[in-house]
C-alpha positions in Angstrom: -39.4 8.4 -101.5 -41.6 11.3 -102.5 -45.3 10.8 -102.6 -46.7 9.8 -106.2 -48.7 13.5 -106.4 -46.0 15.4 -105.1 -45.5 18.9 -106.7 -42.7 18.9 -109.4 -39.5 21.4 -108.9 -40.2 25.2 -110.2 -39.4 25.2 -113.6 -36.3 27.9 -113.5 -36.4 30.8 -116.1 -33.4 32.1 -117.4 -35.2 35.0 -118.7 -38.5 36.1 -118.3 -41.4 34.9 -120.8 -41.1 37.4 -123.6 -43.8 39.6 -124.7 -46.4 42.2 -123.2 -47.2 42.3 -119.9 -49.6 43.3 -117.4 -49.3 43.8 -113.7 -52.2 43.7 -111.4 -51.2 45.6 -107.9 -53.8 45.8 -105.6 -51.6 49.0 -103.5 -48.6 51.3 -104.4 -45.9 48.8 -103.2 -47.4 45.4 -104.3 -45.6 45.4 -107.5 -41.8 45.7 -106.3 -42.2 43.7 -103.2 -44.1 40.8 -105.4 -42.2 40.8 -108.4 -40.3 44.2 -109.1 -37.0 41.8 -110.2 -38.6 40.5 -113.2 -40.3 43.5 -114.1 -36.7 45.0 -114.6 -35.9 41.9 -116.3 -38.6 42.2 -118.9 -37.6 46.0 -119.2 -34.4 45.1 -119.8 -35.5 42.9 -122.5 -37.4 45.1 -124.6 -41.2 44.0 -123.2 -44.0 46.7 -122.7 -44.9 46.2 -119.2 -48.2 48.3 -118.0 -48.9 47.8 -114.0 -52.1 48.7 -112.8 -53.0 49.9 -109.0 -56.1 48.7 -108.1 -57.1 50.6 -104.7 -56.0 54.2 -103.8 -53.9 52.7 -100.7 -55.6 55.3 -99.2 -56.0 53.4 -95.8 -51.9 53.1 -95.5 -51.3 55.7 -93.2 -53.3 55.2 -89.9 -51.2 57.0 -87.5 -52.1 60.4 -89.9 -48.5 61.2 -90.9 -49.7 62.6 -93.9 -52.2 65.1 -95.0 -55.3 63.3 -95.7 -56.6 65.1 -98.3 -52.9 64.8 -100.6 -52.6 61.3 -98.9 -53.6 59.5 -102.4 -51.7 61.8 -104.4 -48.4 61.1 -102.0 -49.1 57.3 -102.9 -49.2 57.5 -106.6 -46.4 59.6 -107.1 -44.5 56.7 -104.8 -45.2 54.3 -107.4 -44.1 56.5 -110.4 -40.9 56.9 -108.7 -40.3 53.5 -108.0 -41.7 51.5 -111.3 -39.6 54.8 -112.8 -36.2 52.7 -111.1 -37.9 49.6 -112.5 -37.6 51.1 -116.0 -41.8 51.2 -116.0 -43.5 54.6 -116.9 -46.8 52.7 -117.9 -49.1 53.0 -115.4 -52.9 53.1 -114.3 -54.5 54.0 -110.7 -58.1 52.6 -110.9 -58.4 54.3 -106.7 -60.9 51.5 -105.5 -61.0 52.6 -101.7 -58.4 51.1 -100.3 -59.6 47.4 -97.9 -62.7 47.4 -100.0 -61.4 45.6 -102.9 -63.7 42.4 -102.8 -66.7 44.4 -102.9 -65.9 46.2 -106.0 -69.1 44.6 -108.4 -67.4 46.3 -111.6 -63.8 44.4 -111.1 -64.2 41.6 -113.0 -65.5 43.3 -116.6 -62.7 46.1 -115.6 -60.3 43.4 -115.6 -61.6 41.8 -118.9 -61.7 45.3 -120.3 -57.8 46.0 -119.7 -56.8 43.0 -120.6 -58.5 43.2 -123.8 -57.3 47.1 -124.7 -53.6 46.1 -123.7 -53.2 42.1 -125.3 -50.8 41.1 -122.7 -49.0 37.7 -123.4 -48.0 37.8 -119.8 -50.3 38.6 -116.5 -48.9 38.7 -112.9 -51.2 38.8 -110.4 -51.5 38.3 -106.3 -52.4 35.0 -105.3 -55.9 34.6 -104.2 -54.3 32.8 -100.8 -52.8 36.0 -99.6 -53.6 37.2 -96.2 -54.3 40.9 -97.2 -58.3 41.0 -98.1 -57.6 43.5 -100.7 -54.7 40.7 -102.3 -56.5 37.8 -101.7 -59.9 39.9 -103.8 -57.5 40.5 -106.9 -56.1 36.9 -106.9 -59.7 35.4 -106.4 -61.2 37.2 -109.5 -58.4 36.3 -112.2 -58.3 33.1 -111.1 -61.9 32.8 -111.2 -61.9 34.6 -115.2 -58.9 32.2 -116.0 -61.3 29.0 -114.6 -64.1 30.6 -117.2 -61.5 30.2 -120.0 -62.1 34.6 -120.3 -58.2 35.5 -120.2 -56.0 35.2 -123.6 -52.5 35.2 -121.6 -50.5 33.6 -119.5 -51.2 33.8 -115.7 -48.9 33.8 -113.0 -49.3 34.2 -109.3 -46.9 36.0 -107.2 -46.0 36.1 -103.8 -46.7 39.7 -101.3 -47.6 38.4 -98.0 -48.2 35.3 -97.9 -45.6 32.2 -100.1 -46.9 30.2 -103.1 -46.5 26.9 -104.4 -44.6 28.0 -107.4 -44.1 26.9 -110.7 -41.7 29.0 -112.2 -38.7 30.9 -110.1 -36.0 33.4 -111.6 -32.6 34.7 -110.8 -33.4 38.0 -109.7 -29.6 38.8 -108.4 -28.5 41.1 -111.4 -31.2 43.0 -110.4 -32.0 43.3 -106.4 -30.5 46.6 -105.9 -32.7 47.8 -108.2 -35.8 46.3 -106.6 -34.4 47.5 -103.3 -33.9 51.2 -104.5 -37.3 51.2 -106.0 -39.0 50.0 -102.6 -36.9 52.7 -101.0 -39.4 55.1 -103.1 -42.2 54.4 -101.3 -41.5 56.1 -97.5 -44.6 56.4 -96.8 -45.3 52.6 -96.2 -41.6 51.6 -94.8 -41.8 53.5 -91.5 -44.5 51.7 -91.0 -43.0 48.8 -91.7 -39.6 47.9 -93.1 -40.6 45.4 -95.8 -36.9 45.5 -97.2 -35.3 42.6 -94.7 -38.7 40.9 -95.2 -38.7 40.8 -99.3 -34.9 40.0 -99.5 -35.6 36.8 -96.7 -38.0 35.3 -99.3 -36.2 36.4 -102.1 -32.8 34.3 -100.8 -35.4 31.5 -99.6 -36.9 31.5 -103.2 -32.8 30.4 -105.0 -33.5 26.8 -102.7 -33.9 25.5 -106.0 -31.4 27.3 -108.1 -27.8 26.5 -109.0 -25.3 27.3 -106.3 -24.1 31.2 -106.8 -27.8 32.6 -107.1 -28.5 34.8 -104.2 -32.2 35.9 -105.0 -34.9 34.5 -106.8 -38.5 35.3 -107.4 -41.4 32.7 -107.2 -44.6 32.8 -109.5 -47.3 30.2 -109.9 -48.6 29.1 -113.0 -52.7 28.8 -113.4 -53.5 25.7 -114.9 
C-alpha cells in the first residue's frame, strides 16, 4: 500500500495550458531537448511563445571544431533554425559566458524584467536539481523569485539532464519528428554527443503513465 505522502500520478494534459509563454534556456539546445514537443504544441495552438538563451554556449566546442571567434554566432543561428522547425521565430540571446551562469549578479531583476515586458501565463524553466551548473543556476533563481511570490505565471520545471518528479506529462507523439528534426539543427553539439537516442529514451519513459498507444511524453513540474 503506498505511503500516506506519496506523490500523486502526473496530471496528463491533453493540450498544453493556453496562453503566452516564456522559455528560459540556459544554451542553444536546452529548449528542444527539455521541452521542444509542447512548444510545437502551443504553436500549433495559436500561443505566443518567446524562448530566451541565457549563456552564449560559447564553451560547447572544446575540441576547437569551430572558429572561435564565429563560434557564438554558429550557436545562435542553430537555435533560429531549430525553434524555426518548432514554429518559434521569437527569440532573445542574453550571451552570459557560457559555465558562468550562477555568478551572473543581474539575473534575477533580468528575469523579473522579461517576465514583466512579455506577461507570460506560462513559464518553463530547468529544474534547479539538474546536474549542468549553468541549468541547475537558472532553475535555482525562478524557483527562488516564485518562493518570493515575484512571478505572475505559471511555473513549470522541465527535464534536460537530469529527471523530475513531475506533475504534469503530455503526449508529445504527434509531434516527435518535429522535435527530432529541430535537434538535428544544432550539429554543432551532436557530434559531440548524440542527445537524440538519449531524449527519445526519456521521452518513451515519460508515457509510463499515459494510456496505452502513447509513445512519447514530456514531463514538467509544477512550483507550488
Amino acid at each position: 500500500m503506498p505511503a500516506a505522502d506519496a506523490p500523486a500520478p502526473p496530471e496528463i494534459w491533453s493540450a498544453p495550458p493556453a496562453g503566452r509563454v516564456l522559455v528560459l534556456a540556459p544554451h542553444p539546445d536546452d529548449e528542444t531537448i527539455g521541452c521542444g514537443g509542447i512548444l510545437a504544441l502551443h504553436r500549433a495552438q495559436g500561443d505566443p511563445v518567446r524562448v530566451v538563451f541565457l549563456t552564449d554556449g560559447g564553451a560547447g566546442d572544446p575540441a576547437g571544431h569551430y572558429p572561435a571567434e564565429r563560434y557564438v554566432a554558429i550557436r545562435q543561428a542553430e537555435a533560429r533554425r531549430a525553434c524555426g522547425v518548432l514554429g518559434v521565430t521569437d527569440l532573445e540571446f542574453w550571451a552570459y559566458p557560457d559555465g558562468k551562469l550562477g555568478t551572473v549578479a543581474e539575473l534575477s531583476e533580468r528575469l523579473l524584467a522579461a517576465l514583466g515586458g512579455f506577461t507570460p501565463k506560462t513559464v518553463y524553466s530547468p529544474s534547479s536539481r539538474e546536474l549542468h551548473p549553468d541549468h541547475g543556476a537558472a532553475g535555482a533563481r525562478v524557483e527562488a523569485l516564485h518562493r518570493a511570490r515575484r512571478l505572475g505565471a505559471a511555473i513549470y520545471a522541465y527535464e534536460i539532464w537530469a529527471a523530475i518528479e513531475p506533475t504534469h506529462v503530455i503526449d508529445v507523439s504527434a509531434v516527435v519528428e518535429q522535435k527530432l528534426a529541430a535537434l538535428a539543427e544544432y550539429p554543432s553539439q551532436l557530434r559531440y554527443n548524440d542527445y537524440r537516442p538519449k531524449m527519445l529514451g526519456l521521452n518513451t519513459y515519460r508515457t509510463l503513465t499515459l494510456p496505452p498507444g502513447a509513445r512519447y511524453a514530456e514531463a514538467f513540474r509544477r512550483l507550488a
